[in-house]
N, C-alpha and C positions, 0 to 999 in steps of 0.2 A: 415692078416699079424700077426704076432710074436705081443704080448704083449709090449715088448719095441720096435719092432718098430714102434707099434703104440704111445707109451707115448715116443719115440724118434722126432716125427712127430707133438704132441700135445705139447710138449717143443717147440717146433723151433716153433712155429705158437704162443703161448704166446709171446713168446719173440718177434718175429715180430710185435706183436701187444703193444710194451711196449710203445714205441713214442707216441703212438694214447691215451696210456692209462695215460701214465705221461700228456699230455697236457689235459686229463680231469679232471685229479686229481688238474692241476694247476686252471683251470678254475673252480673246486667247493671249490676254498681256501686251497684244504689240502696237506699246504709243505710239511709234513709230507709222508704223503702218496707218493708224488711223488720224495720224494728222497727218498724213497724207490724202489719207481717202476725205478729211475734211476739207483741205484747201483745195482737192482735186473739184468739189463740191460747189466750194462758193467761187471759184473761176469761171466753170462751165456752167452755173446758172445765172452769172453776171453774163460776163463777156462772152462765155460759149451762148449765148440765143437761149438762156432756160432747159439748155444741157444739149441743144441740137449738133453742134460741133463740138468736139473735143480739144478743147485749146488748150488745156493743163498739159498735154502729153506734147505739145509744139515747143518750139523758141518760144522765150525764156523760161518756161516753165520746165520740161520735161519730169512731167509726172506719171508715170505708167498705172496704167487702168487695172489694178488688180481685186481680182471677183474673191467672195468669203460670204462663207453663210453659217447658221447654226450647224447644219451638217460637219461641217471643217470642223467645227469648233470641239464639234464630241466628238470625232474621228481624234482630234487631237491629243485630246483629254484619256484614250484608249475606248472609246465607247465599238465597238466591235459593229461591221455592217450591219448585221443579220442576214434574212432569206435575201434573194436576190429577187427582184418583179420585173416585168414588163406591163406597164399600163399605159391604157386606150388615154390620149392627150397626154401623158407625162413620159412615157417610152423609159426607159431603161433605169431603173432607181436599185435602190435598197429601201431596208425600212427607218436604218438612219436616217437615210438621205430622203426617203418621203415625206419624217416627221419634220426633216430641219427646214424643207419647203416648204411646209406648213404653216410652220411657224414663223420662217421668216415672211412669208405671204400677208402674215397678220400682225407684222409690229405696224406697221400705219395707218391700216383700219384703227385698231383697235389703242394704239399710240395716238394720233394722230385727229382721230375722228373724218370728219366734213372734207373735204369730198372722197376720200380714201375707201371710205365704210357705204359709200355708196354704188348702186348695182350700175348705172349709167356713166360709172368712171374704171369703177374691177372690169366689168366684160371688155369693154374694150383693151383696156390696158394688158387685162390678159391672153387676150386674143392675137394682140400685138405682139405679146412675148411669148406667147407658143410657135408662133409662125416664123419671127427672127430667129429663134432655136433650130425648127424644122429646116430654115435656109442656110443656116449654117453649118446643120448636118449632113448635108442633103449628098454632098459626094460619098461623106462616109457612109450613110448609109444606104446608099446606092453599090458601093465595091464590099459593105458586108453581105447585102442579102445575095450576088452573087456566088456565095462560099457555098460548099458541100454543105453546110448545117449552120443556116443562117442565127438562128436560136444561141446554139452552145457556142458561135464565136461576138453573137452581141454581148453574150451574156460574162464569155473571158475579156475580151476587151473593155469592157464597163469597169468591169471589177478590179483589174489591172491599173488601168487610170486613175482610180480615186485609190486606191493603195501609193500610186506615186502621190498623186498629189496631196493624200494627210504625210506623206515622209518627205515632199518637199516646206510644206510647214514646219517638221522638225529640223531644216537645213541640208536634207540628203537625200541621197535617189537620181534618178535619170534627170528628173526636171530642170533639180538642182546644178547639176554638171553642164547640162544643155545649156543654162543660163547663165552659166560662169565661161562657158563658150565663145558665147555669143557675145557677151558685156567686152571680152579681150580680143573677136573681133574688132568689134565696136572699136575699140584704143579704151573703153573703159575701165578702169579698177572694181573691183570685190563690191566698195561702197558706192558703187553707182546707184544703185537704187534699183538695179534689175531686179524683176523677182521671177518664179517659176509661175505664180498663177494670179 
């Protein structure tokens, strides 16, 4: 499909995902963040088309789309990966990170009820978001399976990644720096509201 209607598709599934992501944000302390991710929320389901456009991240808002799930949350807390997996539709996890999709999969069914918990609104909605994932992997994992050992460098780069990203939640790591980079390009200060993830 068309470019925006693919990032028309990966807005509304952000946004869909903002409940899940504000209640993780509550659960690792940061008000901040999650009154963020709430007014990111009621923007883009007003004035964004019911979350299709991204206008919280535009003039005058500039709100940055930051992703949080239970997995963050116990990475954060010191909850350790575990084994490492590769699974058929979910591709490169831990057992953390498989429970914390889990779970978060299920605060709106099971929060929520009507139409959430139902099979004719999950399969699609899921199906939509394996496939904007897949599309969005799709180079990287195109220049990994060309390695000598497609396996042991998916498996170090995965693990890598979410190592930065539970120590850019602490405030340090590559992420962090990258985005304090980036913000003083910008001309912006520390309190900009950049974040790593």
């Amino acid at each position: 499909v068309p470019d925006f209607a693919q990032d028309g598709v990966r807005n509304f599934m952000n946004n869909l995902n903002s409940p899940v992501i504000f209640a993780n944000d509550v659960l690792q302390g940061e008000s901040d963040r999650a009154g963020v991710t709430l007014l990111r929320f009621g923007i883009n389901s007003t004035i964004g088309l019911g979350g299709t456009i991204d206008v919280a991240r535009s003039k005058p808002f500039h709100l940055p789309y930051r992703q949080n799930g239970l997995a963050n949350v116990l990475g954060y807390y010191g909850v350790g990966p575990g084994p490492y997996l590769f699974l058929p539709l979910v591709g490169p996890t831990t057992v953390r990170d498989l429970f914390g999709l889990i779970a978060d999969r299920l605060v709106l069914p099971i929060g929520v009820g009507t139409p959430f918990n139902k099979s004719y609104y999950d399969l699609p909605i899921n199906t939509l978001d394996a496939l904007d994932y897949r599309n969005e992997a799709d180079e990287d994992f195109t220049r990994l399976r060309n390695t000598a050992d497609p396996y042991s460098t998916y498996r170090r780069v995965y693990l890598q990644s979410r190592i930065d990203q539970i120590e850019a939640l602490h405030g340090r790591g590559p992420l962090v720096a990258a985005s304090l980079r980036a913000a003083a390009r910008a001309g912006r200060g520390i309190g900009s509201g950049v974040a790593p993830i």
